[in-house]
Residue, then its C-alpha position, 0 to 999 in steps of 0.5 A: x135865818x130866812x134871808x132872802x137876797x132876791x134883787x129888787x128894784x121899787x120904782x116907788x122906792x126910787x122916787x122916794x129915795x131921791x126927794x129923800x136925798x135932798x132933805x138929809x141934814x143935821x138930826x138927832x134921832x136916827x132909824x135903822x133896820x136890819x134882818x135876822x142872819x149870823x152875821x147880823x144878830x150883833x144889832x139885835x143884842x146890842x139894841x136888846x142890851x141898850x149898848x146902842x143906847x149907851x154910844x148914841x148918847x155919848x154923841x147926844x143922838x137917839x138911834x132906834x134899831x127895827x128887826x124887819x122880817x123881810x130882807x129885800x123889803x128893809x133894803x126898799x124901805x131903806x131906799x125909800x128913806x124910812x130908814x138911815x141905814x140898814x143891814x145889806x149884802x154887796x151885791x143887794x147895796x150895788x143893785x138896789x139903792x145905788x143903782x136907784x140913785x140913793x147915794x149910800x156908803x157902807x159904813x161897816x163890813x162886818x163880815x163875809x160868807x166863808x161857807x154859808x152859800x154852797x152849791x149841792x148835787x144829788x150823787x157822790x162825788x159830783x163836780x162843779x163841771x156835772x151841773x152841765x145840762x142840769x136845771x139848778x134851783x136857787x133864788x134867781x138874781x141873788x147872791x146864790x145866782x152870783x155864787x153858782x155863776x163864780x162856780x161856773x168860771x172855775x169849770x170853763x161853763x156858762x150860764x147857758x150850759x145849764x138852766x136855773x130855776x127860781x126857788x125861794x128860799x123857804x121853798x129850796x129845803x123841800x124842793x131839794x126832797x123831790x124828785x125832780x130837783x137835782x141841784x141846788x144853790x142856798x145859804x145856811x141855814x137852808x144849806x146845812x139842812x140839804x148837805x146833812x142829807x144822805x148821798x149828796x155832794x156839796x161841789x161849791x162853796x162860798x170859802x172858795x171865794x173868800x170876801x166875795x159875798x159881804x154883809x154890811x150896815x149901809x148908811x145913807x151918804x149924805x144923812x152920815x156926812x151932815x151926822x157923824x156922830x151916826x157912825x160913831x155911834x154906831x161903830x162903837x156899838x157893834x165893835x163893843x159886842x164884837x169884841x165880847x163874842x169873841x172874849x171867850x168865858x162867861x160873858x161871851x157865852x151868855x150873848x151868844x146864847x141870846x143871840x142865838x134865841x133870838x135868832x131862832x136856833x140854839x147855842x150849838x146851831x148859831x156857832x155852826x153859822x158863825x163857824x161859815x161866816x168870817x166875822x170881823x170881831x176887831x176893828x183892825x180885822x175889818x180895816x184890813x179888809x177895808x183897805x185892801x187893794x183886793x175890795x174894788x177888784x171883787x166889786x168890779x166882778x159884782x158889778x160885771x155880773x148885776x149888769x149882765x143879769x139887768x140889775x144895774x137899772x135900764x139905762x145902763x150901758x156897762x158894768x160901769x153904770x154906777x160908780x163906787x168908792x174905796x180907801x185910799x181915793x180908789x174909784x171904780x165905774x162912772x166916777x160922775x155917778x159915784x153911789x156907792x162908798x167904802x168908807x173906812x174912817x169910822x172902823x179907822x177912828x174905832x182902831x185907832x180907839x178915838x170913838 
């Protein structure tokens, strides 16, 4: 699960991206991409098995499903228009297409981190209030940056008390092994790794912000309203192998097993990810989320953070810069920037069962 959420904005990408926007109409072949993660490899078997197949030619469209093997290079393709949609954190959908100007709407929000990005000190019985002083390694600009800053608030510390250290992720594991690394903040299955080893303490964990740190399938805006038989498609396809994860018996084993195959671990080792991330395994699950008047509040403190740390593009002058969208009319920002959208109507069509 080497996914690295490092925040990039393309200049190349942007450029693209807009020319793109303003060709998006009426199709009937479709591309999206997306990386390995727990949360994601439901597109893998839903690709592998031809249950993608099966939806796009209920709404007669072919929909090609590309593993890529770098997290923020799919985002930048996906911003530069060689894709219609892609798999993304948030934070990654806020602060790199939408702040790039591609208008993109998160179709699904499959599911959100309850324990998979954590925060680990060398010593026992270490809190969040010890990284006082501390240098932190972690990778800079990330949902792992936005965590350690969540951890921050609840110990009344600043960034400034501390000093972050920019790690990749394939980087972190061993870093954390040296002397001169203290402490850390990474996800699973990195996380797992540096918390099994002896005298160490995990002081935070995603689970104390619940739904904060979200993966979602990022569509763009104007490519799904010219096509909804895209989101459609695509919403019948991922709920169809949610529900079997979740049936229990043989079935469901069997494509946790190839789900975990394929995603380069074992049975055991998938469902210990899976244990740490809130998987929304029914379309009523993820329309509650969705609806919830808690969604713009959690976007609202993403954004204060992306612009506090530059992500929001230069020519922004508050977190405000880029405005998004949610149920029920709910607006957050600048609502004559709108780039970002929240949009339940294909998970309602799914609970509702008129997919």
């Amino acid at each position: 699960m080497q996914k690295s959420r490092l925040m990039a904005l393309c200049a190349a990408a942007f450029s693209a991206a807009l020319s793109f926007n303003t060709l998006a109409a009426s199709k009937d072949h479709f591309n999206v991409c997306w990386t390995i993660y727990a949360g994601w490899m439901p597109w893998e078997y839903a690709q592998a098995q031809g249950i993608v197949d099966k939806w796009a030619k209920k709404y007669g469209i072919d929909i090609k499903v590309t593993q890529l093997n770098d997290y923020v290079e799919s985002i930048n393709q996906y911003t530069a228009g060689q894709f219609d949609g892609c798999t993304m954190t948030n934070m990654d959908a806020l602060t790199i297409p939408a702040a790039g100007g591609v208008d993109s709407t998160a179709l699904l929000v499959t599911d959100f981190s309850n324990g998979n990005d954590g925060i680990v000190i060398k010593g026992q019985g270490k809190t969040v209030a010890d990284l006082k002083g501390m240098d932190v390694n972690l990778v800079e600009l990330s949902v792992s940056h936005y965590l350690l800053a969540r951890a921050l608030d609840t110990a009344q510390l600043k960034e400034k008390d501390l000093k972050v250290i920019n790690t990749s992720d394939a980087d972190i594991s061993a870093a954390f092994d040296t002397d001169q690394v203290q402490a850390v903040t990474t996800w699973n299955p990195m996380l797992s790794d540096i918390k099994a080893k002896p005298g160490v303490t995990e002081v935070f964990n995603s689970s104390q912000v619940p739904g904060e740190i979200m993966d979602m399938m990022v569509v763009n805006s104007q490519t799904l309203k010219d096509n909804p038989a895209l989101g459609k498609a695509l919403a019948g396809a991922w709920f169809e192998v949610a529900a079997l994860m979740h049936s229990q018996g043989a079935a469901s084993d069997a494509a946790l097993e190839h789900m975990a195959k394929a995603s380069g671990t074992d049975l055991a080792g998938y469902k210990a990810q899976l244990a740490t991330t809130k998987l929304f395994y029914t379309p009523q699950e993820a329309l509650a989320f969705a609806n919830s008047p808690e969604l713009p509040k959690t976007m609202a403190k993403v954004a204060a953070f992306s612009f506090e740390h530059g992500l929001l593009g230069e020519g922004a002058k508050n977190a405000d810069a880029v405005g998004m969208s949610f149920a029920h009319g709910a607006t957050l920002g600048a609502t004559g920037n709108l780039k970002l959208r929240f949009d339940p109507t294909y998970v309602q069509l799914a609970a509702d069962g008129k997919l």
